[in-house]
Backbone as CSV, one residue per row, in Angstrom:
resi,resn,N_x,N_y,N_z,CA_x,CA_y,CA_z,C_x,C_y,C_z
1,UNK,0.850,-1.183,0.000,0.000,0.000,0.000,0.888,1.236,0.000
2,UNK,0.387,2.311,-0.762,1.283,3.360,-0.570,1.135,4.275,0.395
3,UNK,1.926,5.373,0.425,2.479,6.336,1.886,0.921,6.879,1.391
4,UNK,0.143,7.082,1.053,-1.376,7.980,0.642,-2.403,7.415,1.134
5,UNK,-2.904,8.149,2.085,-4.072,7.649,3.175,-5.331,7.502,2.389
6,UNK,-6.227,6.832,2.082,-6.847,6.172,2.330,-8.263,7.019,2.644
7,UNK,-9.443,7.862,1.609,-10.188,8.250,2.313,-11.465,7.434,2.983
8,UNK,-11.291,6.409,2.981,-11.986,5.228,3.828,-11.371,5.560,5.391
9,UNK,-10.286,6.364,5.266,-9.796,6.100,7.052,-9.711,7.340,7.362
10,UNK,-10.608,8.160,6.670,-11.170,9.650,7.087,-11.505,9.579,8.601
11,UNK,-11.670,9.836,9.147,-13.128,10.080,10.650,-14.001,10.248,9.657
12,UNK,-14.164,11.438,9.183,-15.257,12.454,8.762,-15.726,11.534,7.658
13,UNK,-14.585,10.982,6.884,-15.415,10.460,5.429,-16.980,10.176,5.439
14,UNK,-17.354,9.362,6.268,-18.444,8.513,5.774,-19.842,9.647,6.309
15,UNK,-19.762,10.543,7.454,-20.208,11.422,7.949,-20.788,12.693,6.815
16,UNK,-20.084,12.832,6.349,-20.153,13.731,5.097,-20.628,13.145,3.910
17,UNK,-20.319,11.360,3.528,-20.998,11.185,2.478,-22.898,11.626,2.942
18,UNK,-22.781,10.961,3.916,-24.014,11.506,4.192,-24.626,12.665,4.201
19,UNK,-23.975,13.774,4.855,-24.178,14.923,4.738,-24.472,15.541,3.705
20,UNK,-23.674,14.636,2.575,-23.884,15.427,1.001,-25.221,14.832,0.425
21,UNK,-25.577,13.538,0.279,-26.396,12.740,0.144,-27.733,13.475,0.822
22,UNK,-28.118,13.937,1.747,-29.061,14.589,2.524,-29.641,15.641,2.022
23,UNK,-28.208,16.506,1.793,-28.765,17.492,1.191,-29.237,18.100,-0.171
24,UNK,-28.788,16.751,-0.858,-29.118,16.611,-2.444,-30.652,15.595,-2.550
25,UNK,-30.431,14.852,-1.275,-32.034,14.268,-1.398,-33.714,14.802,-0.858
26,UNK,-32.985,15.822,-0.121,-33.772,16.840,0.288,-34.019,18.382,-0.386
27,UNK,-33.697,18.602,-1.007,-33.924,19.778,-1.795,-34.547,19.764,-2.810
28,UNK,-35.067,21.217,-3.239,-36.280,20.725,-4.766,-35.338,20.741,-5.728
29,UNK,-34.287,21.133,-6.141,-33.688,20.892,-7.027,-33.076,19.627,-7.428
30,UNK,-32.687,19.457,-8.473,-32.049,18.406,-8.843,-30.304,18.354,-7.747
31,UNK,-29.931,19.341,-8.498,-28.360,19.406,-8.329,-28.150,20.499,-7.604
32,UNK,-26.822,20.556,-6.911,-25.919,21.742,-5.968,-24.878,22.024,-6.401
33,UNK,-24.817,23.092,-6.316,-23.295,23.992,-6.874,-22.401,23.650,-5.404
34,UNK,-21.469,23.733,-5.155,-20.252,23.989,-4.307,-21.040,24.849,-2.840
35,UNK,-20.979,26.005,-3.509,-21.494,27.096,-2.867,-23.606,26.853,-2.068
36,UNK,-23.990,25.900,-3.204,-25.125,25.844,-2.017,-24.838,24.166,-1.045
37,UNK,-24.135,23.365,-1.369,-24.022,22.631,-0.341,-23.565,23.150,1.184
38,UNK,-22.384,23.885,0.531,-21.380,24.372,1.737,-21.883,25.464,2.517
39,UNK,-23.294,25.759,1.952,-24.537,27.187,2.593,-25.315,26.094,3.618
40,UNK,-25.952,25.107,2.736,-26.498,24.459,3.210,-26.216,23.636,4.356
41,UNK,-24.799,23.625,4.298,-24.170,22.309,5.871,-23.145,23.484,6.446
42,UNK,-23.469,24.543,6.249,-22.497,25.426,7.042,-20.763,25.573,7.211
43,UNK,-20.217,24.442,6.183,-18.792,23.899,6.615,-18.832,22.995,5.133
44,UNK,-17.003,23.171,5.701,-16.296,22.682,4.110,-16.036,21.252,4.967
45,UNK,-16.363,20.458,3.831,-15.480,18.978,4.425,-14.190,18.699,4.924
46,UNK,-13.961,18.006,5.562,-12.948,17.857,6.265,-12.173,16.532,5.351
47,UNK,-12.817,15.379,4.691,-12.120,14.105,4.031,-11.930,14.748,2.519
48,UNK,-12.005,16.349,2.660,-11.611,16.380,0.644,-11.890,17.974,1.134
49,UNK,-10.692,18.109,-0.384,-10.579,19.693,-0.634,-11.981,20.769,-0.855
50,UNK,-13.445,20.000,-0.969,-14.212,20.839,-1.251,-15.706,19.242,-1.522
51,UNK,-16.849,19.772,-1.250,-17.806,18.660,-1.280,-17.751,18.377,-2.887
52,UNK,-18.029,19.024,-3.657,-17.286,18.751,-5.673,-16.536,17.716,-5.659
53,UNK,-15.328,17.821,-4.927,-14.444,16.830,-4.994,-14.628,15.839,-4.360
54,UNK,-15.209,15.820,-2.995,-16.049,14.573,-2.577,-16.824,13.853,-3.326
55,UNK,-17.645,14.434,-3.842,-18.708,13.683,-4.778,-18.098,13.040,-6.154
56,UNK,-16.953,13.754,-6.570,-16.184,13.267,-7.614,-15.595,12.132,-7.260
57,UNK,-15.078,11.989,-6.208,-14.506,10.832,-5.506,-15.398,9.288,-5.379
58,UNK,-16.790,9.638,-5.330,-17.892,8.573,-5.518,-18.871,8.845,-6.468
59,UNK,-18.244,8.182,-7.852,-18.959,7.938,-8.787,-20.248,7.319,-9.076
60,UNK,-20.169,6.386,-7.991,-21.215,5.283,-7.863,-22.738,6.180,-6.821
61,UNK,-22.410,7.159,-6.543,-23.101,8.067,-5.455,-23.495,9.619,-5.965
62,UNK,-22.776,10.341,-6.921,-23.146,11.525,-7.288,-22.535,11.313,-8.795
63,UNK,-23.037,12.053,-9.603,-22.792,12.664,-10.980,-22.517,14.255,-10.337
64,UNK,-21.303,14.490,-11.398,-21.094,15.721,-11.189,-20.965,16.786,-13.058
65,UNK,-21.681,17.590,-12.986,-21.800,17.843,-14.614,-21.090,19.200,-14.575
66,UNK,-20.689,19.907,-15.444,-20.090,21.108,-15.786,-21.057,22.163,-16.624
67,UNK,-21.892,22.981,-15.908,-22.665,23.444,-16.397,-21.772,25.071,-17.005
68,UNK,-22.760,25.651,-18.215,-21.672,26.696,-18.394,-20.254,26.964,-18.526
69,UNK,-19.703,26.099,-18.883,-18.802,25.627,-19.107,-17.174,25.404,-17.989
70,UNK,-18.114,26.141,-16.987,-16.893,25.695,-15.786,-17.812,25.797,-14.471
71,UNK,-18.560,26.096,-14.390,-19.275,25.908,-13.247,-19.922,24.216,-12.383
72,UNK,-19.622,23.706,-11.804,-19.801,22.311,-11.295,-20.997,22.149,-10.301
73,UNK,-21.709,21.212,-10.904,-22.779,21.212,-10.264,-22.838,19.369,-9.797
74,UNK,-23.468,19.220,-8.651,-23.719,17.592,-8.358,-24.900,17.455,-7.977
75,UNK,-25.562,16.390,-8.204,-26.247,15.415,-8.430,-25.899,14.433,-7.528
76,UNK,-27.354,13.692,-7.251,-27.405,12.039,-6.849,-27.598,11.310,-8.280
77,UNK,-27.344,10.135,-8.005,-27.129,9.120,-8.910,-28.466,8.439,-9.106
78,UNK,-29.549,8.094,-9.864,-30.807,7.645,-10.090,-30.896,6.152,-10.795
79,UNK,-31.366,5.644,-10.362,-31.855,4.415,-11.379,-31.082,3.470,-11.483
């Protein structure tokens, strides 16, 4: 295994998948920008540079699309 931890051995990891998951399954919108998750849970994640990159990290759990051509928006995963 290499010297690179492991975000399975976060604390926070699994805490936050949830957190993100919640707040994308609870809202009328489809998808969240950066900026309304991190409105919405008050705080930047602690297992990743930004919840975007969290969700990028679990493919199997969020779609993340590029709206406007740089703006990042996420999604839950359907169907």
């Amino acid at each position: 295994m290499s010297g690179k931890k492991s975000f399975y051995l976060e604390l926070a990891w699994l805490g936050e998948v949830f957190s993100l998951i919640q707040v994308l399954a609870y809202h009328k919108g489809t998808s969240r920008s950066e900026e309304g998750v991190g409105g919405e849970l008050q705080r930047k994640p602690e297992s990743a540079g930004s919840w975007i990159e969290l969700a990028e990290a679990h493919p199997e759990l969020f779609r993340v699309r590029v709206k406007e051509g740089r703006r990042k928006l996420v999604a839950l995963v359907s169907g």
